[in-house]
VEXTIPA-335203 format. One line per field, with one value per residue (C-alpha): residue number from 0; x, y, z. Coordinates in steps of 0.5 Angstrom, whole numbers, always signed. Example, Ala and Ser with C-alpha at 12.3 -4.5 7.8 and 13.67 -1.06 7.14 Angstrom:
2
n: (0|1) $
X: (+25|+27) $
Y: (-9|-2) $
Z: (+16|+14) $
//
This chain:
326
n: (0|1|2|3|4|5|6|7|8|9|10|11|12|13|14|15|16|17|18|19|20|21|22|23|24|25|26|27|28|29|30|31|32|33|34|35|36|37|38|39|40|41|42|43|44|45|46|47|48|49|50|51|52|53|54|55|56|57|58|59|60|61|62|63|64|65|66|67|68|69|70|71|72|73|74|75|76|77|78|79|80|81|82|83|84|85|86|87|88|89|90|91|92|93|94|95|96|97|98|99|100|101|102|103|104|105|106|107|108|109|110|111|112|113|114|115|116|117|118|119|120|121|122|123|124|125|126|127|128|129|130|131|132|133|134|135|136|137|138|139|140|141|142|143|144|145|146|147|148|149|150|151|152|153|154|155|156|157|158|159|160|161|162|163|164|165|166|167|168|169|170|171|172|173|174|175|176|177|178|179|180|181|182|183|184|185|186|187|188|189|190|191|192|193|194|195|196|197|198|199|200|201|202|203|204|205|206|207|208|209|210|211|212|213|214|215|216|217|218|219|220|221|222|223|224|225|226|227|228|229|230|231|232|233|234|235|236|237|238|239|240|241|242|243|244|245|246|247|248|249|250|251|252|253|254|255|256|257|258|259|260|261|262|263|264|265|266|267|268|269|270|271|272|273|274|275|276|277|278|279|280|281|282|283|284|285|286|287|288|289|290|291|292|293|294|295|296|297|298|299|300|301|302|303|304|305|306|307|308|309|310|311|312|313|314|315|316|317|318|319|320|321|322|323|324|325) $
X: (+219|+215|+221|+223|+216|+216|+222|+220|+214|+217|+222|+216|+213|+221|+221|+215|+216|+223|+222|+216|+221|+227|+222|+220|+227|+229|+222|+224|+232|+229|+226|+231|+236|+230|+227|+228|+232|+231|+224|+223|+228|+221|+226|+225|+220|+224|+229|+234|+235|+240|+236|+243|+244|+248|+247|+250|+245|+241|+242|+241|+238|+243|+242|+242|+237|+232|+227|+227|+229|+236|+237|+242|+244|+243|+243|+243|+239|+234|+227|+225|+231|+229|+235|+232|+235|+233|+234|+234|+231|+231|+233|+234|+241|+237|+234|+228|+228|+224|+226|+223|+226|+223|+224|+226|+226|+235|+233|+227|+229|+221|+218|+217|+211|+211|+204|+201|+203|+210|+210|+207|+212|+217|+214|+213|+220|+222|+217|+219|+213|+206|+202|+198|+200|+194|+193|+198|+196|+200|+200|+202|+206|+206|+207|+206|+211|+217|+215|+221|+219|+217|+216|+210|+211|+208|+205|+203|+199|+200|+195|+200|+199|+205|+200|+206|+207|+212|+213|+216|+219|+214|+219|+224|+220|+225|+224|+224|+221|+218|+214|+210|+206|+214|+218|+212|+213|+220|+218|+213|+219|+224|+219|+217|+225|+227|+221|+220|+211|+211|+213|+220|+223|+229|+232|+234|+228|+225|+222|+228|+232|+227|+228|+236|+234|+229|+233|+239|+234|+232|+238|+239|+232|+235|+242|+237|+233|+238|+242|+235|+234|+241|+240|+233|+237|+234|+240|+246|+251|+250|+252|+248|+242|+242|+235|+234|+229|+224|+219|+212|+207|+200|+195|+188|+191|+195|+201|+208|+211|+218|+218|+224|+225|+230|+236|+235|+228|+223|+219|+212|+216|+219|+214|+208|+215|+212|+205|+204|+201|+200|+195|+197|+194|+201|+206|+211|+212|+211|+204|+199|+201|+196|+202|+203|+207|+209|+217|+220|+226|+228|+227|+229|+223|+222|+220|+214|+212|+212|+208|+203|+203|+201|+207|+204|+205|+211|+213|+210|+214|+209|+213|+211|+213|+216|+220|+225|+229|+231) $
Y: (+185|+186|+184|+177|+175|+177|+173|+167|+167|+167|+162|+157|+158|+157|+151|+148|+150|+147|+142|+139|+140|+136|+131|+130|+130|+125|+121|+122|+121|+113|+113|+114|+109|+103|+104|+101|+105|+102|+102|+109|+110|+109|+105|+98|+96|+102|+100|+105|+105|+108|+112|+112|+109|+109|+115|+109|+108|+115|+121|+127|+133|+140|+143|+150|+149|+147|+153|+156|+160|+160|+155|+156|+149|+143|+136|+129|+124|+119|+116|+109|+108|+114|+120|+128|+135|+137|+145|+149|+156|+158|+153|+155|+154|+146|+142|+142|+150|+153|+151|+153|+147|+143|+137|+136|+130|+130|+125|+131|+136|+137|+139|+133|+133|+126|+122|+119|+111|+113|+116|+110|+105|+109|+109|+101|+100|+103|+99|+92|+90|+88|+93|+96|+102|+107|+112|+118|+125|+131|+135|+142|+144|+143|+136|+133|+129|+133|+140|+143|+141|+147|+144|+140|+133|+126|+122|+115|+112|+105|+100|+96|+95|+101|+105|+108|+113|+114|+121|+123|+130|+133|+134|+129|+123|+122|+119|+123|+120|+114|+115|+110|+110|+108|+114|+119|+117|+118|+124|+126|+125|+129|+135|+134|+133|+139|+143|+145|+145|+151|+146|+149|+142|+144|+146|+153|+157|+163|+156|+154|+160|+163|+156|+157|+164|+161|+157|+162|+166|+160|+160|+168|+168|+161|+164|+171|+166|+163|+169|+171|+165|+166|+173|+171|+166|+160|+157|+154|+150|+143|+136|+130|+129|+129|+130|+135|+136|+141|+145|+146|+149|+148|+154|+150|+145|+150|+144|+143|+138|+136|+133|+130|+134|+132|+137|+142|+142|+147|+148|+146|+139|+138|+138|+133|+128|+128|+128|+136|+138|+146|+149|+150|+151|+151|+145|+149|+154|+161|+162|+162|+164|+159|+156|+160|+159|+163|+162|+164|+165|+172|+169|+174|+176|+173|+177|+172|+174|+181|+179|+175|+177|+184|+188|+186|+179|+181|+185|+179|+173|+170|+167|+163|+155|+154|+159|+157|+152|+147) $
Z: (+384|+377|+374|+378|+377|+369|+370|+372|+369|+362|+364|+366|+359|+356|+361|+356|+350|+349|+353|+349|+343|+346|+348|+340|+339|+343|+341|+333|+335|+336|+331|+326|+330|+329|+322|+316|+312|+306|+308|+309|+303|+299|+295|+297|+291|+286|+280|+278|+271|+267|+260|+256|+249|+244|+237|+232|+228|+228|+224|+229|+226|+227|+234|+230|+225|+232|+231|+239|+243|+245|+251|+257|+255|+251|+253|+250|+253|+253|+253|+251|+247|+244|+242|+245|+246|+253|+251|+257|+258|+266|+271|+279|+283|+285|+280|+285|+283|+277|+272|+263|+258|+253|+249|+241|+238|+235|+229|+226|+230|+232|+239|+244|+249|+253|+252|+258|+256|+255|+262|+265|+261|+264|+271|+270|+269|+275|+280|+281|+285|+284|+285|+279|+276|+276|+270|+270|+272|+270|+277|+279|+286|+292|+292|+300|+298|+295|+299|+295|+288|+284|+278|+274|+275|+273|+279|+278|+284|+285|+288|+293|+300|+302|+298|+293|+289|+283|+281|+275|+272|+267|+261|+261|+264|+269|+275|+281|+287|+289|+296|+300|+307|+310|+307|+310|+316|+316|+313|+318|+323|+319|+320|+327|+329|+324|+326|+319|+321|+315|+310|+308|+306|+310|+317|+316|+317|+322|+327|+329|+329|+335|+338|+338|+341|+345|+349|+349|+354|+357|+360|+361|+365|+369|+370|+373|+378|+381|+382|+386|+389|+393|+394|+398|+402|+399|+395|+400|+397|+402|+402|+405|+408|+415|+419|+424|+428|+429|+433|+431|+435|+433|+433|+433|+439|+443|+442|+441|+437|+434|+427|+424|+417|+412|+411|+405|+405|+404|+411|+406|+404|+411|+414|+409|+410|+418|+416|+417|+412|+409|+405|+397|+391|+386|+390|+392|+386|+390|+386|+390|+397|+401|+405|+411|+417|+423|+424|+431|+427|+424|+416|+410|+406|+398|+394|+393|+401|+399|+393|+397|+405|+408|+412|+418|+417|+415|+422|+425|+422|+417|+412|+406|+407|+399|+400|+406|+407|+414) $
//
């Protein structure tokens, strides 16, 4: 009896977890389905531009009369028209992942650091609305809106009415984000709907795991209910809906009355269908073992019965009105 009732107690609470995310999914689910997608992008006032040239014209310095370390790589690019090696030290799997690199000027071969007017030169070209663009900050992670970004990035706040924000990397000035008001409540959505609330940036972690496992013994402890509920005698397959009428004394008035009751319905519903109403405090759960009744018929014994009537109710045909059936 211990074990049914630890049972069914943790199939409740089941029942509420996984039904409180399924709920979110289905709410999250709409929303991705009427959004704005390029709204929610945060792309719709951001210009794509692509920093290439051409070395006509310049004389690059040597890469190997560069005074640095050894780089696992080097690359040529561009900044404002400009030539730089991008020497890289350490760099992650992801380009979100730490990573140690460093510009050299390819025309001098010196270090090169970008200044706030070049960062925000460079913010201003990628932004096609008519916000102003306020003055450039060097932040660290974490960044609310970019949970996975490990490294330093510039961030450009504009004065527009989606409230955006223009995000570039911290060494070579490219553009990595632009966010505004739409792509956070996508992003809010994105989070509630993959349950990331310890902010991973992604889908596969611990949450969703016990989730799935979660779940899993949802059904087991369903499975084990339903397989107690028959053995008890209060699962039988049937069809339709027929009503039977029924004979119910009552103590108080010493009088004999027939009910008309629905077919498959408990004795506690059945009878409030006819107006005659038990006492209960838990709405047919089994819980609170108020509704009471005195069957003339040899009924099988719950578990619930055994948790909440005496013997001698038992002996004296005492039942529960949640328990039994029509």
């Amino acid at each position: 009896m211990r074990l049914f009732k630890l049972n069914t107690t943790i199939h409740k609470w089941l029942s509420l977890f996984v039904g409180l995310q399924l709920l979110i999914w289905l709410g999250t689910g709409l929303y991705f389905n009427l959004m704005d997608h390029s709204k929610a992008s945060g792309n719709e006032l951001r210009v794509h531009s692509h920093h290439e040239g051409s070395i006509t014209g310049f004389d690059l310095f040597p890469i190997k009369d560069i005074t640095s370390n050894a780089p696992q790589e080097v690359n040529l690019i561009w900044v404002l028209h400009q030539p730089y090696y991008h020497f890289v030290f350490d760099k992650g799997q992801h380009s979100y992942q730490e990573r140690h690199s460093k510009l050299f000027d390819a025309v001098t071969g010196k270090p090169f650091n970008l200044s706030e007017e070049q960062v925000l030169t460079l913010a201003k070209n990628s932004y096609s609305g008519q916000g102003k663009l306020t003055t450039p900050v060097l932040s660290q992670p974490p960044f609310s809106d970019h949970v996975r970004q490990q490294n330093p990035m510039w961030q450009v706040a504009v004065e527009d009415e989606n409230n955006t924000t223009i995000y570039l990397d911290s060494i070579t000035g490219q553009v990595l984000r632009h966010a505004n008001d739409d792509f956070r409540l996508k992003d809010l959505m994105m989070k509630l709907h993959f349950m990331d609330y310890g902010n991973s940036g992604g889908f596969n972690h611990w949450l969703i795991i016990a989730f799935a496992f979660a779940t899993l013994f949802l059904s087991i402890t369903g499975v084990t209910w339903l397989i107690q509920q028959y053995r008890s005698g209060l699962l039988k397959l049937g069809w339709g809906t027929n009503r039977q009428k029924v004979a119910v004394t009552f103590s108080n008035e010493n009088t004999i009355t027939d009910i008309s009751a629905v077919g498959r319905s408990t004795v506690l519903e059945g009878l409030a269908s006819s107006h005659v109403y038990l006492p209960s405090g838990c709405g047919g759960g089994g819980t609170c073992g108020k509704c009471v009744f005195l069957s003339s018929t040899k009924l099988p014994i719950t578990l619930s019965e055994q948790e909440h009537l005496s013997q001698e109710q038992l002996k004296e045909g005492y039942r529960l009105g949640c328990q039994h059936r029509f």
